[in-house]
LUMKE-227706 format. One line per 4 residues: number of its first residue (from 0); their letters; for each residue z, x, y of C-alpha. Coordinates in steps of 0.2 Angstrom, whole numbers, plus 5000, padded with zeros to 4 digits. Layout:
# residues N
NUM) A) Z,X,Y  ...
# end
This chain:
# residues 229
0) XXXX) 4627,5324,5447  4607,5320,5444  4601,5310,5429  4594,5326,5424
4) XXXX) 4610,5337,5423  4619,5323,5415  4606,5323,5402  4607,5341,5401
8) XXXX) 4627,5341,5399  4626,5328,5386  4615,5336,5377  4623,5355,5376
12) XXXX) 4635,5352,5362  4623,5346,5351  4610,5361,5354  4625,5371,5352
16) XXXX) 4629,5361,5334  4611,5366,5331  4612,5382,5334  4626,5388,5327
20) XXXX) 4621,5377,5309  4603,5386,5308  4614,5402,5310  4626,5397,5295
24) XXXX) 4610,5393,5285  4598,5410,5289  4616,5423,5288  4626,5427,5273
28) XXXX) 4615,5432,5260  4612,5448,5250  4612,5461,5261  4598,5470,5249
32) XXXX) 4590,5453,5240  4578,5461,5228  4591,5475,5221  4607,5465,5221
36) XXXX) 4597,5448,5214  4592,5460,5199  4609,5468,5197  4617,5449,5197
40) XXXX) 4604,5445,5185  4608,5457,5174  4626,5456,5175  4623,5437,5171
44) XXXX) 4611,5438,5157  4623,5451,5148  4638,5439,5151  4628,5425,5141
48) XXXX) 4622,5439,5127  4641,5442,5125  4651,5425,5130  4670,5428,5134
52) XXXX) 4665,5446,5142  4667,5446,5160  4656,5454,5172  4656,5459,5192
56) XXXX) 4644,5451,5205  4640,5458,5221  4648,5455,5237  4639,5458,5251
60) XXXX) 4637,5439,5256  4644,5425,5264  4638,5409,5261  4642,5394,5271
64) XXXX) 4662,5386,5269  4665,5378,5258  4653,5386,5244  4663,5402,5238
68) XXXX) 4656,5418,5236  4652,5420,5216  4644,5401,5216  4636,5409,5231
72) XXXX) 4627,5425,5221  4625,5413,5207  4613,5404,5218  4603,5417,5225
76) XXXX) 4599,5424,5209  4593,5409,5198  4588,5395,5210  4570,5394,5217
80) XXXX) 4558,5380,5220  4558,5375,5202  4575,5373,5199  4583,5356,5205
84) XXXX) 4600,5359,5212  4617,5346,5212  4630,5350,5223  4647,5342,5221
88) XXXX) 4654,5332,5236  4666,5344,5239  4653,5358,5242  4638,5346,5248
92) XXXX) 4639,5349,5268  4623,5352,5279  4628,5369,5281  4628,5373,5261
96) XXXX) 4610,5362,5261  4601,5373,5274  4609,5389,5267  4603,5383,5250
100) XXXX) 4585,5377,5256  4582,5396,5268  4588,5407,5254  4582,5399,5238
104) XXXX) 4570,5385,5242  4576,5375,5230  4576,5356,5230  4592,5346,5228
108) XXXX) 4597,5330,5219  4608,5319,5218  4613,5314,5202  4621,5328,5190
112) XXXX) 4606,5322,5174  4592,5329,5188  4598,5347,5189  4593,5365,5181
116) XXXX) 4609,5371,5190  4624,5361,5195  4639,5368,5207  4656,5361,5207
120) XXXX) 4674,5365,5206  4685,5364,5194  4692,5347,5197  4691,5328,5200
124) XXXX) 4675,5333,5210  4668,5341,5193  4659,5326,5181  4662,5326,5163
128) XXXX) 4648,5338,5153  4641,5320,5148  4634,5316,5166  4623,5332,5166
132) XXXX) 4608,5335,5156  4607,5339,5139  4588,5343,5136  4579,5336,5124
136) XXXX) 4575,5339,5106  4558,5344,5108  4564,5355,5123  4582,5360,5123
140) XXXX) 4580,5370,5138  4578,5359,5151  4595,5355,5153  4608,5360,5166
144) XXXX) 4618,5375,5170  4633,5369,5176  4641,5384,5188  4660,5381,5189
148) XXXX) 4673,5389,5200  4689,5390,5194  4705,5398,5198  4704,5416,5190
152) XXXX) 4695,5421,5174  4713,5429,5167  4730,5423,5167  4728,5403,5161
156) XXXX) 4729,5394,5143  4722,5406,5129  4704,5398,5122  4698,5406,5107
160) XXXX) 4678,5408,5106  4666,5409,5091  4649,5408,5091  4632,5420,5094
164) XXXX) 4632,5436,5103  4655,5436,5097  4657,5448,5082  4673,5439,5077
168) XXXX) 4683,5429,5088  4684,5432,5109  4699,5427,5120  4698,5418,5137
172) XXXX) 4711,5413,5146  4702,5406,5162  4715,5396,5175  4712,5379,5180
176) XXXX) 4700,5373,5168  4697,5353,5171  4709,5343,5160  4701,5340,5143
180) XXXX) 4690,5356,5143  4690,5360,5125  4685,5342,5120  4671,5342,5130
184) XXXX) 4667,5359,5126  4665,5352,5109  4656,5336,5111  4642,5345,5121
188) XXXX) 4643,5356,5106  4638,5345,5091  4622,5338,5103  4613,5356,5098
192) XXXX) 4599,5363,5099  4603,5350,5116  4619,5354,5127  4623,5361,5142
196) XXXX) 4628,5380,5145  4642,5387,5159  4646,5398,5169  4665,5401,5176
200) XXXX) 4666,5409,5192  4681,5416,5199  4681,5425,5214  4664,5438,5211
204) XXXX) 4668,5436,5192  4661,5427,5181  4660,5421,5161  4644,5412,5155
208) XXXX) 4650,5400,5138  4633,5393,5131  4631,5379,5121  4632,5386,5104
212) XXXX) 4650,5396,5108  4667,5385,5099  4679,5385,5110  4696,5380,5101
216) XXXX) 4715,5383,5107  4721,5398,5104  4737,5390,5098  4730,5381,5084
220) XXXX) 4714,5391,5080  4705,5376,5075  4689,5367,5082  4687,5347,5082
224) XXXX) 4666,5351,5082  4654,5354,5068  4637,5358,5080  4629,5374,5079
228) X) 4632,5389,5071
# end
């Protein structure tokens, strides 16, 4: 064999890597971006109105393993070139990053304190609502989103919700909620107008909890925060 078709071998896998990566990052998303981003938008935006309701968001993509589908939508709808993005280890892979950059253009960080949106799992890979930014006094909404996946939006440990946009009292019973939720829920809480909001995402479901909703256990009704009301 030449020098050349030995050059040529080597380099074949690699140029198949290449290719088959910048098809991971260009397929998979809406297959109608403008009318699906607005009906995800909406569906979101309704969610935070009323926190504790669920709402539906659309399906027809299929982002890069290991992002799931809901973080997925979540991503095409609100990231752009202005919104700084944090990817937890467990979702951070070239494939996720090039998807990411074709389909939003949106620039990611590293640390959790420099995002507009952050996208984790529930789980040791998830930091602590402390490590992500709160905002400021002067402007409270520059802080972080943090988009969570957890195991289903139904089924877990009952959490009783108070706050804006709840008439009374809502129920959420979301499964797999990192250990210590409500505690953190609570701390973020009293930092208000500061704080960062969620959203749980659960298959192509999701529950948006802002910053000023109390989130208590439903088995003893009462909350360990005094912030916002």
């Amino acid at each position: 064999m030449t020098h050349s078709a030995q050059a040529s071998a080597s380099q074949a896998p690699s140029s198949q890597s290449a290719v088959s990566m910048s098809a991971a990052c260009v397929e998979g998303g809406f297959s109608d971006p403008v009318m699906e981003a607005q009906v995800a938008f909406r569906a979101l935006m309704d969610a935070t109105a009323r926190p504790g309701s669920l709402c539906d968001l659309p399906g027809s993509l299929a982002p890069p393993a290991p992002l799931p589908e809901g973080l997925g939508a979540v991503a095409l709808t609100l990231c752009d070139p202005d919104t700084p993005v944090w990817l937890a280890p467990a979702y951070d892979t070239p494939e996720v990053r090039g998807w990411l950059a074709f389909h939003c253009a949106c620039p990611l960080v590293t640390e959790p304190a420099e995002s507009v949106f952050a996208f984790a799992p529930a789980g040791a890979d998830c930091p602590p609502l402390t490590a992500f930014n709160s905002g400021t006094q002067e402007y409270p909404d520059r802080s972080t989103t943090l988009v969570l996946a957890v195991e289903a939006l139904e089924g877990g440990a009952p959490l009783n919700l108070e706050g804006p946009g709840i008439r009374s009292r809502e129920t959420l019973a979301a499964a797999g909620l990192p250990e210590g939720f409500v505690a953190q829920r609570a701390e973020n809480r009293a930092l208000f107008p500061r704080g960062s909001d969620l959203l749980l995402v659960a298959g192509l479901r999701g529950c948006a909890l802002p910053r000023t909703t109390r989130v208590t256990a439903a088995s003893t009704g009462t909350s360990t925060d005094e912030g916002a009301e």
